[in-house]
Biopython code that builds the backbone (N, CA, C, O; Angstrom):
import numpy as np
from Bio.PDB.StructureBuilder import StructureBuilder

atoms = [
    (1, "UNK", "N", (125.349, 56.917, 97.381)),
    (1, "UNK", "CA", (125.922, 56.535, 96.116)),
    (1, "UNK", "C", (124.894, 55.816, 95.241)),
    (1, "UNK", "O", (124.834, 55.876, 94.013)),
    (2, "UNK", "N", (124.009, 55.052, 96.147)),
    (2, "UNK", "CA", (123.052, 54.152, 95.632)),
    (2, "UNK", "C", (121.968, 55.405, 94.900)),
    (2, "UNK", "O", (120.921, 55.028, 94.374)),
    (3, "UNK", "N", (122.221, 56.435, 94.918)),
    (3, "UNK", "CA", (120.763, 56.809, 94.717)),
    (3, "UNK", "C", (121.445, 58.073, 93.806)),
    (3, "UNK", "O", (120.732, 58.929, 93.282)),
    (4, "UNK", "N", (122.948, 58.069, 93.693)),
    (4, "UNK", "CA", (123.140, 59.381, 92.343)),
    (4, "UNK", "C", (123.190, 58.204, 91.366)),
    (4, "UNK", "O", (122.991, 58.550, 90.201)),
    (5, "UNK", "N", (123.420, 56.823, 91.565)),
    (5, "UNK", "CA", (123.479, 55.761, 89.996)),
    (5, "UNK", "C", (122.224, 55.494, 89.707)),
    (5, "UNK", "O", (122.043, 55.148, 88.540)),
    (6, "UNK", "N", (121.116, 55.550, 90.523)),
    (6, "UNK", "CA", (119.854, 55.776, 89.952)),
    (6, "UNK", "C", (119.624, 56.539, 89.154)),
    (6, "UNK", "O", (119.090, 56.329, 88.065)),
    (7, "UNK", "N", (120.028, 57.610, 89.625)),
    (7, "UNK", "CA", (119.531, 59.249, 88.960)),
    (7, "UNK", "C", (120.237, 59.142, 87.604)),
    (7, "UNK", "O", (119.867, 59.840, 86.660)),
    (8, "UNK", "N", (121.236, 58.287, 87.501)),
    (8, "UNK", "CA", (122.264, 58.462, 86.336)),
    (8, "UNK", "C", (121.160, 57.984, 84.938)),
    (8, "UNK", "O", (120.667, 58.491, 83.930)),
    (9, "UNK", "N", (121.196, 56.137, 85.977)),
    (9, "UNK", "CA", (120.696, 55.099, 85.110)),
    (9, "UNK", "C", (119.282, 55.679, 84.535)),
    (9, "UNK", "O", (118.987, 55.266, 83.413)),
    (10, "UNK", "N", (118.353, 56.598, 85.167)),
    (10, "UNK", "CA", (117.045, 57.048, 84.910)),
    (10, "UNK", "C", (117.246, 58.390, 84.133)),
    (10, "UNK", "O", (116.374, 58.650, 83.303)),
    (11, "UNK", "N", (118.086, 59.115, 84.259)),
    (11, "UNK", "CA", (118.750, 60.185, 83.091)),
    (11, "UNK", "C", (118.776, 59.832, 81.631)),
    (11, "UNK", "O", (118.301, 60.391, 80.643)),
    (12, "UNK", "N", (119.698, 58.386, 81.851)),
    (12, "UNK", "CA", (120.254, 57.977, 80.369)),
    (12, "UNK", "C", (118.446, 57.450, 79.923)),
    (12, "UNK", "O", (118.028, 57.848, 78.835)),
    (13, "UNK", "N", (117.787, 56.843, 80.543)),
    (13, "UNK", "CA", (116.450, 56.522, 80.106)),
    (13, "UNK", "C", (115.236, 57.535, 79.794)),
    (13, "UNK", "O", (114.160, 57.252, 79.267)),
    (14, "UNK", "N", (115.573, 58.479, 80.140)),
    (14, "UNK", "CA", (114.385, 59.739, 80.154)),
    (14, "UNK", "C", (114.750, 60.693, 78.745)),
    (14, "UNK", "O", (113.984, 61.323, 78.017)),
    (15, "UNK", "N", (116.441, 60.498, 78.676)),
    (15, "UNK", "CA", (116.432, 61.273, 77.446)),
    (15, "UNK", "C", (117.446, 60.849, 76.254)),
    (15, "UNK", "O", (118.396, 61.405, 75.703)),
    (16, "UNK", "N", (116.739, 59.497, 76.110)),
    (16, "UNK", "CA", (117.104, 58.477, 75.259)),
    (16, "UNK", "C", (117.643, 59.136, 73.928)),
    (16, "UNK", "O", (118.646, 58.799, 73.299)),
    (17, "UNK", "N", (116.496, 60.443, 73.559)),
    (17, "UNK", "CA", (116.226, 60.833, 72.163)),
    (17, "UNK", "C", (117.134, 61.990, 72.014)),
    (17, "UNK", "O", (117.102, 62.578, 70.932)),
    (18, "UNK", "N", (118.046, 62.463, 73.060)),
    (18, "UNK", "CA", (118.942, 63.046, 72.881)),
    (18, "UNK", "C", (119.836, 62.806, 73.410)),
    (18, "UNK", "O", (120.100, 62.826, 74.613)),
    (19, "UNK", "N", (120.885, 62.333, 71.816)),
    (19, "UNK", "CA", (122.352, 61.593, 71.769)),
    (19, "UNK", "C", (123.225, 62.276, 72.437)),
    (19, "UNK", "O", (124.008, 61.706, 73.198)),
    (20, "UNK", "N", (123.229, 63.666, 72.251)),
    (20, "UNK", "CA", (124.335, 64.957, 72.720)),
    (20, "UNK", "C", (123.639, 65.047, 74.006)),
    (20, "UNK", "O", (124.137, 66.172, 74.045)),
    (21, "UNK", "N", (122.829, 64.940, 75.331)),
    (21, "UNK", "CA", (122.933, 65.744, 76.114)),
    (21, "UNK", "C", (122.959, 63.794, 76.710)),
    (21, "UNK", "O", (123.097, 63.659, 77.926)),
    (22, "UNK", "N", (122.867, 62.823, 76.094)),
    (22, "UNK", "CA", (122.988, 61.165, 76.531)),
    (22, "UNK", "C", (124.782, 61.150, 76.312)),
    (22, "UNK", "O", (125.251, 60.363, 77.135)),
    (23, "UNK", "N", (125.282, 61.441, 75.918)),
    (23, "UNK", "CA", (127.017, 61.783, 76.062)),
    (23, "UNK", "C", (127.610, 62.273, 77.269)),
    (23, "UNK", "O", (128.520, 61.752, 77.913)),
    (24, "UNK", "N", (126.896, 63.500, 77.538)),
    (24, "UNK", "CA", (126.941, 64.521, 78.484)),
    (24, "UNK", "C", (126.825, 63.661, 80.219)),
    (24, "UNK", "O", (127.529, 63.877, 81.206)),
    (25, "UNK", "N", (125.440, 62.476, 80.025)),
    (25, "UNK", "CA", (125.084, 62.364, 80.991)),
    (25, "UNK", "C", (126.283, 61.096, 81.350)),
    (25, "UNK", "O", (126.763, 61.074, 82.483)),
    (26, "UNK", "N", (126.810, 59.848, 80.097)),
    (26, "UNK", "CA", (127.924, 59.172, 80.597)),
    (26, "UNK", "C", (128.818, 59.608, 81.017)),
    (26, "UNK", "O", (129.510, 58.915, 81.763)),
    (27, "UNK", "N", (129.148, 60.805, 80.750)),
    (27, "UNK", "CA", (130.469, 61.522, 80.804)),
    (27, "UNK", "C", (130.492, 61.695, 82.537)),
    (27, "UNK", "O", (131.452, 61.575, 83.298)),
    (28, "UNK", "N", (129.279, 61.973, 82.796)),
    (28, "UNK", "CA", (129.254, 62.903, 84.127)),
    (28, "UNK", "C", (129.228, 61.014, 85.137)),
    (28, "UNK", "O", (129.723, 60.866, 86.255)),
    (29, "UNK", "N", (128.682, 60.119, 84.502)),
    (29, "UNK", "CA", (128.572, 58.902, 85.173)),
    (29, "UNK", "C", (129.920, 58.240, 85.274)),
    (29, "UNK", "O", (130.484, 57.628, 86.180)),
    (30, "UNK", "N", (130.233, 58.549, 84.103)),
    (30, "UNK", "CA", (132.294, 57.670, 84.203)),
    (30, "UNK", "C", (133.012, 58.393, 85.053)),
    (30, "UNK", "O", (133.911, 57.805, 85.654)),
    (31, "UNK", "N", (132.750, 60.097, 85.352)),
    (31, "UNK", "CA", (133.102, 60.768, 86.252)),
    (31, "UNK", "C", (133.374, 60.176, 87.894)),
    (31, "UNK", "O", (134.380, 59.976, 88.575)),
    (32, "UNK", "N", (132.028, 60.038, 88.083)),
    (32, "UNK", "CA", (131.646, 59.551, 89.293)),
    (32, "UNK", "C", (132.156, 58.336, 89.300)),
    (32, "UNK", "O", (133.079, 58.212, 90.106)),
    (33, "UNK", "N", (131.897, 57.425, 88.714)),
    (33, "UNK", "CA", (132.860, 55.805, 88.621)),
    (33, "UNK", "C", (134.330, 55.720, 89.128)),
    (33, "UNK", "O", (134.847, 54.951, 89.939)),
    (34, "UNK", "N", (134.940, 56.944, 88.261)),
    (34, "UNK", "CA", (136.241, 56.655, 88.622)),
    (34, "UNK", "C", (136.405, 57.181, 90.543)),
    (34, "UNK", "O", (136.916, 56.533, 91.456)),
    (35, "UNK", "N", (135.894, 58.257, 90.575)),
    (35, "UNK", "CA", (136.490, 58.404, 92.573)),
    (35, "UNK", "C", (135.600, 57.196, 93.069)),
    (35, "UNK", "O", (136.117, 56.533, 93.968)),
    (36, "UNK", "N", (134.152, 56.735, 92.567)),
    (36, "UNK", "CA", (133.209, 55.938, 93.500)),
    (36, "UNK", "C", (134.102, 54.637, 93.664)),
    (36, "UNK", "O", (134.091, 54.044, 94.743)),
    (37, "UNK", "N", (134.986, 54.123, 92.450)),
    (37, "UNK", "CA", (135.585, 52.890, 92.423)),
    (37, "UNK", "C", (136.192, 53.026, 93.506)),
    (37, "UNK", "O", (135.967, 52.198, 94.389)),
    (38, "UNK", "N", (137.148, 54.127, 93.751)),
    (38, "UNK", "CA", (138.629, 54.720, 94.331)),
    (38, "UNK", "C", (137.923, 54.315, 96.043)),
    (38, "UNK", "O", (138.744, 54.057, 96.924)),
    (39, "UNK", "N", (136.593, 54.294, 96.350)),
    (39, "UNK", "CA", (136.274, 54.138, 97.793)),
    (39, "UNK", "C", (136.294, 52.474, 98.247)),
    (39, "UNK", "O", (136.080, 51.896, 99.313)),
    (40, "UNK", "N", (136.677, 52.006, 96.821)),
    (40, "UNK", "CA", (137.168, 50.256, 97.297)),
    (40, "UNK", "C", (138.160, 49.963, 98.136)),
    (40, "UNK", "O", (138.269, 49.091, 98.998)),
    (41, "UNK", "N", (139.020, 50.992, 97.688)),
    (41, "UNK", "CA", (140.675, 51.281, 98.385)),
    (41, "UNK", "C", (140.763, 51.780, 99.482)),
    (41, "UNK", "O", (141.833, 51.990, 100.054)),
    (42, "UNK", "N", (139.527, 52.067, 99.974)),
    (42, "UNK", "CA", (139.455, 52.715, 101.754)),
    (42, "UNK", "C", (138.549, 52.146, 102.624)),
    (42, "UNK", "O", (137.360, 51.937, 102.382)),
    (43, "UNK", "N", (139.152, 51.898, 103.658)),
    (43, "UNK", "CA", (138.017, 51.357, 104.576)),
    (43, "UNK", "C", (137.321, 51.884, 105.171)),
    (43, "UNK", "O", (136.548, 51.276, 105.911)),
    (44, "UNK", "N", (137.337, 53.813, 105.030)),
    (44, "UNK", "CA", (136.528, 54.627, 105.388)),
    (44, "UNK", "C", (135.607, 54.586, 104.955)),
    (44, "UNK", "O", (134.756, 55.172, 105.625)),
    (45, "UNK", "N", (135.091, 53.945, 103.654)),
    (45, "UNK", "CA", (133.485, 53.977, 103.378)),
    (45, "UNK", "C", (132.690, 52.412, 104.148)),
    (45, "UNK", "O", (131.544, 51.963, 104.178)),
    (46, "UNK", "N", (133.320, 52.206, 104.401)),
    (46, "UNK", "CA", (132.754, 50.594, 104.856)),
    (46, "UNK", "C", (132.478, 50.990, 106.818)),
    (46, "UNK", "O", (131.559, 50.627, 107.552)),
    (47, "UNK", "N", (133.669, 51.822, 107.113)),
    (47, "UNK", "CA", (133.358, 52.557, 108.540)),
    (47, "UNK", "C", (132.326, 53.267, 108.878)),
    (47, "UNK", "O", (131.572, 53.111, 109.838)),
    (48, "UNK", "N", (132.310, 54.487, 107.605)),
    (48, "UNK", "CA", (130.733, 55.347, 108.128)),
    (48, "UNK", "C", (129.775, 54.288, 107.708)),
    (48, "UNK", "O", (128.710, 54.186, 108.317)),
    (49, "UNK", "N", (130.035, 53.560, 106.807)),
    (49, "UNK", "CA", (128.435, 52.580, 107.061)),
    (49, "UNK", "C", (128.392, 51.896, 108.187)),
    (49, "UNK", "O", (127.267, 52.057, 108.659)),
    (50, "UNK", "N", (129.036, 51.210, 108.868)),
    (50, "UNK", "CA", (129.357, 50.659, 110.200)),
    (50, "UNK", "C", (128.970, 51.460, 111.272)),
    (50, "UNK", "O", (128.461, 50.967, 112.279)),
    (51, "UNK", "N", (129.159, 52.590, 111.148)),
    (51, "UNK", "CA", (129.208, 53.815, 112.805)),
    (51, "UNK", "C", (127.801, 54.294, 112.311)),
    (51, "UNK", "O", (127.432, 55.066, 113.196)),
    (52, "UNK", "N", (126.868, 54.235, 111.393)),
    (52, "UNK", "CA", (126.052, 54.863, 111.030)),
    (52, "UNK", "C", (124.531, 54.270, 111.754)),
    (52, "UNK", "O", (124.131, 53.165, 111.385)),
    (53, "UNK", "N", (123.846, 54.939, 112.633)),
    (53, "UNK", "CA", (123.027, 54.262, 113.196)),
    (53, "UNK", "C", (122.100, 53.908, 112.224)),
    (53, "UNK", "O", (121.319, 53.090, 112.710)),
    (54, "UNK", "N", (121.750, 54.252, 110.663)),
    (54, "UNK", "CA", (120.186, 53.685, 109.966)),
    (54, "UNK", "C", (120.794, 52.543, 109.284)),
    (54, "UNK", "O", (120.071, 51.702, 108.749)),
    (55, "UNK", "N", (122.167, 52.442, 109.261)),
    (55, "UNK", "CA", (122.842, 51.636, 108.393)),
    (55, "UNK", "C", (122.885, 50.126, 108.531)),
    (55, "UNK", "O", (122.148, 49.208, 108.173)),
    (56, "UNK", "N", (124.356, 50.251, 109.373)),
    (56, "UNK", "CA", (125.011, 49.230, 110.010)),
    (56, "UNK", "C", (125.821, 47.941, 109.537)),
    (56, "UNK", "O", (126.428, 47.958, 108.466)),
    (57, "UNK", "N", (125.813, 47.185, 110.100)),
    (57, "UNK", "CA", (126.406, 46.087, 109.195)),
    (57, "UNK", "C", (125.260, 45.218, 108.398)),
    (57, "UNK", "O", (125.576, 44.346, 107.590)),
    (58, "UNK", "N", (123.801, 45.568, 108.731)),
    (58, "UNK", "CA", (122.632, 44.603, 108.297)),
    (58, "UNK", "C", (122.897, 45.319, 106.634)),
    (58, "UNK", "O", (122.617, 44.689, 105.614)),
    (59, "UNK", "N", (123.500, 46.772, 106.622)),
    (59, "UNK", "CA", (123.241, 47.281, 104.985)),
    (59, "UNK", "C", (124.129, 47.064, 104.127)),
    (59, "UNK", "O", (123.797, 47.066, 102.941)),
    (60, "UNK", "N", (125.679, 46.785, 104.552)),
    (60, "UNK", "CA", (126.704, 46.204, 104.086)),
    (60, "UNK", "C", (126.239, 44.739, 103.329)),
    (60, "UNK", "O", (126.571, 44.528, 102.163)),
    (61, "UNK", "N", (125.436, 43.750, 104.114)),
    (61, "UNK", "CA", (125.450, 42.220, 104.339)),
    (61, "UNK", "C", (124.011, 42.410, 102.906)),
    (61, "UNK", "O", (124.012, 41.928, 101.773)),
    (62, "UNK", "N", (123.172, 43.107, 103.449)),
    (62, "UNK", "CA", (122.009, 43.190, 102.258)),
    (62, "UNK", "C", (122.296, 43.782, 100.754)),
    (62, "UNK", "O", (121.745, 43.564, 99.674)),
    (63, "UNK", "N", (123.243, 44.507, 101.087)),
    (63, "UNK", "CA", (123.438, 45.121, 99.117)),
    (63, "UNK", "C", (124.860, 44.747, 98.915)),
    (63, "UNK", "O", (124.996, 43.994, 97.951)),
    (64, "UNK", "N", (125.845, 45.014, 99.467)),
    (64, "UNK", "CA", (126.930, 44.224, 98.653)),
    (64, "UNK", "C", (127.233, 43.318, 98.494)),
    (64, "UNK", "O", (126.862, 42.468, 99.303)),
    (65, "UNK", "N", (128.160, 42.877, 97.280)),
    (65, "UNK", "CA", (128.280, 41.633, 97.057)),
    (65, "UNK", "C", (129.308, 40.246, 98.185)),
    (65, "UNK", "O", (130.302, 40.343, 98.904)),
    (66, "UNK", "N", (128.745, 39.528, 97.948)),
    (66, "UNK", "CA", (129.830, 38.690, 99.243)),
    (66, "UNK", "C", (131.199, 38.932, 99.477)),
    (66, "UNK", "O", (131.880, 39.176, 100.472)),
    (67, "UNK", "N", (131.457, 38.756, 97.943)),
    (67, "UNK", "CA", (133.039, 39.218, 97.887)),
    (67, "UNK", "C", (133.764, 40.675, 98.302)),
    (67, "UNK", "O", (134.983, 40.804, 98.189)),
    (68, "UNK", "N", (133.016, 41.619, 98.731)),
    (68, "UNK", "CA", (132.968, 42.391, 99.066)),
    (68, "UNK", "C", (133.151, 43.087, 100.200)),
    (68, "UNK", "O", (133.811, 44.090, 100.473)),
    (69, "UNK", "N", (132.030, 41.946, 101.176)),
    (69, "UNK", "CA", (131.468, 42.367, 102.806)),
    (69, "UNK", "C", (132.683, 41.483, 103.331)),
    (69, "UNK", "O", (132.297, 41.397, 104.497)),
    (70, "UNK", "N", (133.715, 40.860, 103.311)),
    (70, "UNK", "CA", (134.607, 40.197, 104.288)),
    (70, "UNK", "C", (135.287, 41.357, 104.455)),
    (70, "UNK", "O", (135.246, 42.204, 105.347)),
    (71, "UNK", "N", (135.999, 41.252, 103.332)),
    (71, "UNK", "CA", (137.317, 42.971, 103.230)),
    (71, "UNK", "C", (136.915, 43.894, 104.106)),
    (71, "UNK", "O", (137.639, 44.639, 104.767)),
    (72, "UNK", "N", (135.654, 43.831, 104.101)),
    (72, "UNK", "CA", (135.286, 45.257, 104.431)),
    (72, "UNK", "C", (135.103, 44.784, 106.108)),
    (72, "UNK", "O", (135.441, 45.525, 107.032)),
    (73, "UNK", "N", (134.532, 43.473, 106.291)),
    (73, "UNK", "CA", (133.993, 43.568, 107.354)),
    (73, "UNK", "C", (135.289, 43.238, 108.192)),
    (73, "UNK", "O", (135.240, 43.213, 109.422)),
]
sb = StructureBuilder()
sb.init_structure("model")
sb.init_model(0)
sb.init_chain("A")
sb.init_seg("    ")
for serial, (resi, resn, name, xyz) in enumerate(atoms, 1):
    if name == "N":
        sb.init_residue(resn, " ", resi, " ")
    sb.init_atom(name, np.array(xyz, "f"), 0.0, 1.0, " ", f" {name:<3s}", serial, name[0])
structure = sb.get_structure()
């Protein structure tokens, strides 16, 4: 997830100078927002990071926010 909001955030920056295809690219980002939010509501994304051997709970504790890692954890 971490790395299609890159691609988003570096989209909207690469083609600053075009307004119509910079529409195109929020559109496709609010897209993704709305199901990415929707994985707050499941504890299945907090599980495969958990069961995930490169992951674990060290990647939960390092990028999300505090308020975040209890719920989950």
């Amino acid at each position: 997830m971490d790395i299609i909001i890159k691609h988003f955030e570096n989209a909207l920056v690469e083609y600053v100078s075009d307004k119509e295809f910079c529409a195109r690219i929020q559109n496709g980002w609010d897209a993704f927002d709305k199901y990415y939010s929707k994985s707050d509501d499941s504890p299945l994304y907090a599980a495969a990071l958990i069961l995930h051997p490169a992951r674990r709970i060290r990647y939960i504790q390092a990028n999300w926010k505090k308020s975040w890692q209890k719920p989950a954890l």
